[in-house]
C-alpha positions as a LaTeX table, in Angstrom:
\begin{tabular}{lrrr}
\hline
Residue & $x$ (\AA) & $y$ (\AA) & $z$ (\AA) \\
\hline
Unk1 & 4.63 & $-11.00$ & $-21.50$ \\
Unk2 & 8.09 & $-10.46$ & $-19.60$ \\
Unk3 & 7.70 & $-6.60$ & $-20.65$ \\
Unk4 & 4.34 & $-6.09$ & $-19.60$ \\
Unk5 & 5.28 & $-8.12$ & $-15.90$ \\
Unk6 & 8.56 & $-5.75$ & $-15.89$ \\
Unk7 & 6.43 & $-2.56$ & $-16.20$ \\
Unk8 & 3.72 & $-4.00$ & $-13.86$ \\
Unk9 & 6.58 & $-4.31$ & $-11.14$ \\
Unk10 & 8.01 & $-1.21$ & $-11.61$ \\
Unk11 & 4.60 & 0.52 & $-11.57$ \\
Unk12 & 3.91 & $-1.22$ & $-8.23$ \\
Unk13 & 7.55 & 0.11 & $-7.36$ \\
Unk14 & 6.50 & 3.70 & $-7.36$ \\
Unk15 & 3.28 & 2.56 & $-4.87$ \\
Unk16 & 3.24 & 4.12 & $-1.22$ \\
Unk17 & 5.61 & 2.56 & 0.13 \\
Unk18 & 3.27 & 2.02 & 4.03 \\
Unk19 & 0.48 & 0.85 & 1.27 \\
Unk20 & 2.33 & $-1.40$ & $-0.42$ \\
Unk21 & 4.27 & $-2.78$ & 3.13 \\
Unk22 & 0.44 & $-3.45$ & 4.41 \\
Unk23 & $-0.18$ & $-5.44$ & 1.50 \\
Unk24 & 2.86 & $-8.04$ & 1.50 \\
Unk25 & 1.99 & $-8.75$ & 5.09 \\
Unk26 & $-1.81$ & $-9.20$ & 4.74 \\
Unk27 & $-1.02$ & $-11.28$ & 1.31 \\
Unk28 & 1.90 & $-13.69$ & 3.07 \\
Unk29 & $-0.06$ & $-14.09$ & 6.48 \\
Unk30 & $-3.17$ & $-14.41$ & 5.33 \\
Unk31 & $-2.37$ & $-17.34$ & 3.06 \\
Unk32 & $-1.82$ & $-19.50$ & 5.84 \\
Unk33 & $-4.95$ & $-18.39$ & 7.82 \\
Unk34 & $-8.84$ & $-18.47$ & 7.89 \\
Unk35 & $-10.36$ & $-15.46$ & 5.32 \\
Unk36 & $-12.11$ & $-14.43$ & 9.02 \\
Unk37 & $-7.99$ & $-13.39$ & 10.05 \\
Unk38 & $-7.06$ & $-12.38$ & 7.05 \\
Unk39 & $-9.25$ & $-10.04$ & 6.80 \\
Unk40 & $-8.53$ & $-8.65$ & 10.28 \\
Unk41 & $-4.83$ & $-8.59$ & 9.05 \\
Unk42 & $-5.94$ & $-6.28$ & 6.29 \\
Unk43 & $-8.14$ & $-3.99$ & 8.38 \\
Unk44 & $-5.17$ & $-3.39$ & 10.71 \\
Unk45 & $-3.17$ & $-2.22$ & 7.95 \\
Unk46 & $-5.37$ & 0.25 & 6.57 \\
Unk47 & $-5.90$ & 1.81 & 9.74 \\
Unk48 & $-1.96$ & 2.31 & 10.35 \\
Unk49 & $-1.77$ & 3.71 & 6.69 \\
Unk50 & $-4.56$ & 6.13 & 6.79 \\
Unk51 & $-3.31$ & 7.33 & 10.09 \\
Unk52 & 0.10 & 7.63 & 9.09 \\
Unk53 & 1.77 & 11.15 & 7.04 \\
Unk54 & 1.89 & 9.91 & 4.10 \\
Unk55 & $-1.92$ & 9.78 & 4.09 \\
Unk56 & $-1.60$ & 13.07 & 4.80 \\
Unk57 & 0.40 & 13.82 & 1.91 \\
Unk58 & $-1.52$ & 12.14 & $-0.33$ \\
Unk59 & $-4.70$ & 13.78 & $-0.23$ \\
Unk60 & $-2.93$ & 17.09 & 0.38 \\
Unk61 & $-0.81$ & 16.45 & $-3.51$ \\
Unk62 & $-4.33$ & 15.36 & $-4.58$ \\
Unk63 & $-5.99$ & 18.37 & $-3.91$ \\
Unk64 & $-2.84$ & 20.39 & $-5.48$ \\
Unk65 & $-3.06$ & 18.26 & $-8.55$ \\
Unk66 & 1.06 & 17.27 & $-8.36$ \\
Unk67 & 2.72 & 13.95 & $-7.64$ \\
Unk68 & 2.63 & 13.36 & $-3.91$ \\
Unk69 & 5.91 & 13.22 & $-1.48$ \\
Unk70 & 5.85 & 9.97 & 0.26 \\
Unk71 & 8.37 & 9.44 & 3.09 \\
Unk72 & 7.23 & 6.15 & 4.56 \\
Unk73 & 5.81 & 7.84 & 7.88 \\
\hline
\end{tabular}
């Protein structure tokens, strides 16, 4: 079990790093709130990460079939 949790972290290591920002916050503040705010919390996020670059550069490595470039922007 302590392998597969290792290779689960390091998966979620190699995540977009805006993505995976967006997600802590929404997970740790919305514990402590109504699902109503939470869910506000989330929505925020995903607007800021599918207006930011690496968006951008997502869908661009997508389309060119490689590995994207994420810069955290």
């Amino acid at each position: 079990m302590e392998k597969e949790a290792k290779a689960f972290a390091r998966k979620l290591g190699e995540g977009a790093p805006l993505a995976m920002q967006a997600i802590l916050r929404a997970v740790t503040r919305g514990l402590e709130m109504p699902i109503e705010e939470g869910v506000k919390i989330e929505v925020e996020g995903s607007t800021q990460v599918n207006a930011s670059e690496d968006a951008m550069e997502g869908a661009r490595a997508f389309i060119e079939k490689r590995p994207p470039r994420l810069q955290g922007r």
